[in-house]
C-alpha positions in Angstrom: -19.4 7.9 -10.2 -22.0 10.2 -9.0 -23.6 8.3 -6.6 -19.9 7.9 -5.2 -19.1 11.2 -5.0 -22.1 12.6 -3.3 -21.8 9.4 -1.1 -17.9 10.3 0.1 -18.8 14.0 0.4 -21.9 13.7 2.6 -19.7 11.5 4.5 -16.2 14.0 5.2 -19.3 16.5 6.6 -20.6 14.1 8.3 -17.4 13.4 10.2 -17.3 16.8 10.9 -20.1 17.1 12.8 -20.2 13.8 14.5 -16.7 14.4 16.8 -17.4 16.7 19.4 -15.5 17.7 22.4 -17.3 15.7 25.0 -17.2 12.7 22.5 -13.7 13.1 21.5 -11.9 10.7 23.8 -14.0 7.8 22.4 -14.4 8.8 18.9 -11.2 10.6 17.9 -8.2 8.4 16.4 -5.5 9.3 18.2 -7.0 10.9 21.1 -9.1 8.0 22.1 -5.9 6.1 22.9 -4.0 8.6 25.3 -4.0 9.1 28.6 -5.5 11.7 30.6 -2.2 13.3 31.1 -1.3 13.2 27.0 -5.0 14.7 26.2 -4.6 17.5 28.4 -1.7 18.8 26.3 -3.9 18.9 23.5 -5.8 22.0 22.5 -8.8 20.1 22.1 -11.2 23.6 22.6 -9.4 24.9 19.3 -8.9 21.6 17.6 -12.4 20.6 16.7 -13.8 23.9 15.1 -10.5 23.5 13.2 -11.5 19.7 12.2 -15.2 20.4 11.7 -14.2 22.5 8.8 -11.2 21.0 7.4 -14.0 18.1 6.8 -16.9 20.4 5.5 -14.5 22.0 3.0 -12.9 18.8 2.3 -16.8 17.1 1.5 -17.8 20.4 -0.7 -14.0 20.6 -2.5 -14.4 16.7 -3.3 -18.1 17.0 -4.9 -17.4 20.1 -6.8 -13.8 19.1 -8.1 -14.6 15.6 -8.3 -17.8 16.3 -10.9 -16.0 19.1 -13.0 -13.0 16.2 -13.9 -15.6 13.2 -14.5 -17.2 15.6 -17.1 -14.0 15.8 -18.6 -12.8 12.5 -18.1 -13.4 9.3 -15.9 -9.8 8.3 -15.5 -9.1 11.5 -14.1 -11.7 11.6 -12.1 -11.0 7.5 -10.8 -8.0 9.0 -10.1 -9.0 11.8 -8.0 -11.1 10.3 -6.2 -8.4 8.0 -4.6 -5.6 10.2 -4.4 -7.3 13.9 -3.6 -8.5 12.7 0.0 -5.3 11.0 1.1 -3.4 14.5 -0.2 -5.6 16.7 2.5 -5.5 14.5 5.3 -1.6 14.9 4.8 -2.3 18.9 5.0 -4.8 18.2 7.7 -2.0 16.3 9.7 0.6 18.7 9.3 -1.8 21.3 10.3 -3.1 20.7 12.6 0.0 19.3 14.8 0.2 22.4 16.2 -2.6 21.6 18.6 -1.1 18.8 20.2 2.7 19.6 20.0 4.0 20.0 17.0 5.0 17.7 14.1 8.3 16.6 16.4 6.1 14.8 18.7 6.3 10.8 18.2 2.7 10.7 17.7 2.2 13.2 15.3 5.3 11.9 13.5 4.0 8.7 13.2 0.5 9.7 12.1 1.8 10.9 9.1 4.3 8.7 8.0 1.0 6.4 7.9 -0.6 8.6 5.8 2.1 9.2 3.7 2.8 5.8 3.5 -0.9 5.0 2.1 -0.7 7.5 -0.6 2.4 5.8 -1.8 0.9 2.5 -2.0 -2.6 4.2 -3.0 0.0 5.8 -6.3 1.6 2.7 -6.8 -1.6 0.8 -7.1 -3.0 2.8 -9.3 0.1 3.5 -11.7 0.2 -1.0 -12.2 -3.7 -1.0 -12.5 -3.6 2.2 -15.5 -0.3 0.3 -16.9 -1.3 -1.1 -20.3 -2.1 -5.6 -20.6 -0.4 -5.8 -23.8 -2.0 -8.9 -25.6 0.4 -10.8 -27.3 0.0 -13.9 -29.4 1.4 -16.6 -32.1 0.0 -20.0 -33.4 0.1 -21.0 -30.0 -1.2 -19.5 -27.6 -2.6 -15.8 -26.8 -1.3 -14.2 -23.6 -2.4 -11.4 -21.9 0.1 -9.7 -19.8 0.2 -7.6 -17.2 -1.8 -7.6 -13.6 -4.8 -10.3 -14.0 -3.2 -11.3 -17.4 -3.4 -15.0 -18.2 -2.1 -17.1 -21.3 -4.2 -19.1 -23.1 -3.7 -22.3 -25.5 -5.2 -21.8 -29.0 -7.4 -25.3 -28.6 -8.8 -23.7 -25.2 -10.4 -20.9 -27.1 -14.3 -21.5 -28.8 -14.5 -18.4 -30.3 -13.2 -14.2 -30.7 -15.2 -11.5 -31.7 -16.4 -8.0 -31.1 -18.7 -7.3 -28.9 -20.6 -3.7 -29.1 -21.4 -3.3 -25.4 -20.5 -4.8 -22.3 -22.9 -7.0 -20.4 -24.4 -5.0 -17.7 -21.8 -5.1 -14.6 -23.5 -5.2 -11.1 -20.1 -6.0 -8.1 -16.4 -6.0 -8.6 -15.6 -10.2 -7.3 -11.8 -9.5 -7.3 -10.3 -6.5 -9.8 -8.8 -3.5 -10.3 -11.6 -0.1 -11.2 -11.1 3.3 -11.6 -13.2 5.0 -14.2 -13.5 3.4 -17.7 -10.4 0.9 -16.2 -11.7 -2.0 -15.2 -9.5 -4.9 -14.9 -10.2 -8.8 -13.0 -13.4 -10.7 -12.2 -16.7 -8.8 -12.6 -20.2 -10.3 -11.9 -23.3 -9.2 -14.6 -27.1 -8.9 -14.3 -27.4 -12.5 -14.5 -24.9 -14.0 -12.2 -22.5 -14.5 -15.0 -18.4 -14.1 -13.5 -17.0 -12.3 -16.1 -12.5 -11.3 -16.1 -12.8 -7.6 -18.1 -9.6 -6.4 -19.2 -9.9 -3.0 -20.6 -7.2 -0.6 -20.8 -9.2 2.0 -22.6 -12.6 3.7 -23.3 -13.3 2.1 -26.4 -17.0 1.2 -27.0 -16.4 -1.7 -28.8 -14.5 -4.6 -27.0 -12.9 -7.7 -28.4 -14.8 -10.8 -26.4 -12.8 -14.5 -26.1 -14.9 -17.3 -24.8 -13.1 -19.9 -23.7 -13.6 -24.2 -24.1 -14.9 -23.8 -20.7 -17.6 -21.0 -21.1 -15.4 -18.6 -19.2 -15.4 -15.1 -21.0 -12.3 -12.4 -21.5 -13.8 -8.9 -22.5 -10.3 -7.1 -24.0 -10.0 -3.3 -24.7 -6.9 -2.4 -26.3 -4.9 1.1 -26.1 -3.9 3.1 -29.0 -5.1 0.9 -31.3 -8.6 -0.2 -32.4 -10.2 -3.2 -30.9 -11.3 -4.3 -34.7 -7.4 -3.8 -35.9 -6.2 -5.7 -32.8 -8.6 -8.9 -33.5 -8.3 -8.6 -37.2 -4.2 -9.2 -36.8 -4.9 -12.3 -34.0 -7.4 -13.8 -36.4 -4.6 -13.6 -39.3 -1.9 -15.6 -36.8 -4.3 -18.3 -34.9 -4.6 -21.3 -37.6 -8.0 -21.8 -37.0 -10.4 -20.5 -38.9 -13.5 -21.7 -37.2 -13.4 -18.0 -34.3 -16.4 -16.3 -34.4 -16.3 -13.3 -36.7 
């Protein structure tokens, strides 16, 4: 998460400092696609001090905030880091409309409705990824709901245990992370594809290899992993699972 957040917030400065007035027309989103006539109603003299340090503020603001709540927690902090630059480039493009017209401009109107738009699908992404996968189960079959969930027939399972740690995780394939959320495929040290489904920040994790070598790590919320695998172990009628 570090790494991340120095990354992002070299990179708002950077921005800052990269658009210049004489490099504007090709670099600016926005400006680069207007005509001469449409850029020379823009106060571009007054708009790029204003940018360069809506961006150096933005890449300090994001380090600083963003490592004071991943001390306190990494949700949060997942959290933030998705949500908190979207929320100032919706300031910045309020703001700063008032160099090129005004919000009531079709351009600038339509600039934020696309940034308004993303946060809403940026909040409604991350409310179904932080929504708990209940696991549910019977004789049958266990069945992990929820986004990346799957069901699984009780003669397709080898074993279910607890595993201490996770193997180490190297690339996202195809998931869902923020923080100690981590939900889809996963690839490890060794190659291995690995689906993680873990709606919490418990240490210990509840691991289901499959008939087919294919392997399920499971974090349950609000109740412990040992608990959860203790009552699946009771149901499933055989009596061969790992312990």
């Amino acid at each position: 998460m570090t790494y991340i957040l120095v990354g992002m917030s070299l990179l708002f400065v950077a921005i800052g400092f990269i658009v210049t007035e004489n490099n504007a027309k090709y670099l600016l989103s926005g400006y680069n696609t207007m005509t001469e006539e449409e850029r020379k109603k823009v106060d571009i003299k007054s708009y790029i001090p204003y940018f360069r340090k809506f961006h150096i503020i933005l890449g300090i603001s994001f380090l600083v905030l963003g490592y004071g709540i991943n001390l306190i927690n990494k949700n949060y902090a997942g959290i933030f880091l998705a949500v908190y630059p979207i929320l100032t480039y919706i300031y910045f493009a309020i703001n700063s409309s008032k160099f090129s017209g005004g919000l009531n401009t079709k351009s600038n109107k339509i600039g934020l409705y696309v940034i308004v738009g993303a946060f809403i699908f940026v909040v409604g992404l991350i409310s179904y990824g932080f929504k708990e996968n209940k696991i549910v189960f019977d004789s049958q079959k266990i069945e992990l709901k929820g986004i990346y969930g799957e069901t699984i027939e009780t003669e397709q399972i080898k074993s279910i245990e607890i595993e201490n740690e996770l193997p180490k995780i190297t690339l996202k394939t195809n998931g869902f992370a923020l923080g100690e959320i981590r939900k889809g495929f996963f690839k490890t040290a060794n190659g291995e594809i690995v689906k993680l489904i873990l709606n919490s920040e418990q240490k210990s994790y509840i691991l289901l290899t499959k008939s087919d070598g294919k392997k399920i790590y499971y974090s349950a919320r609000g109740k412990s992993n040992e608990k959860v695998l203790n009552e699946i172990k009771k149901t499933l009628p055989n009596n061969g699972y790992s312990k």
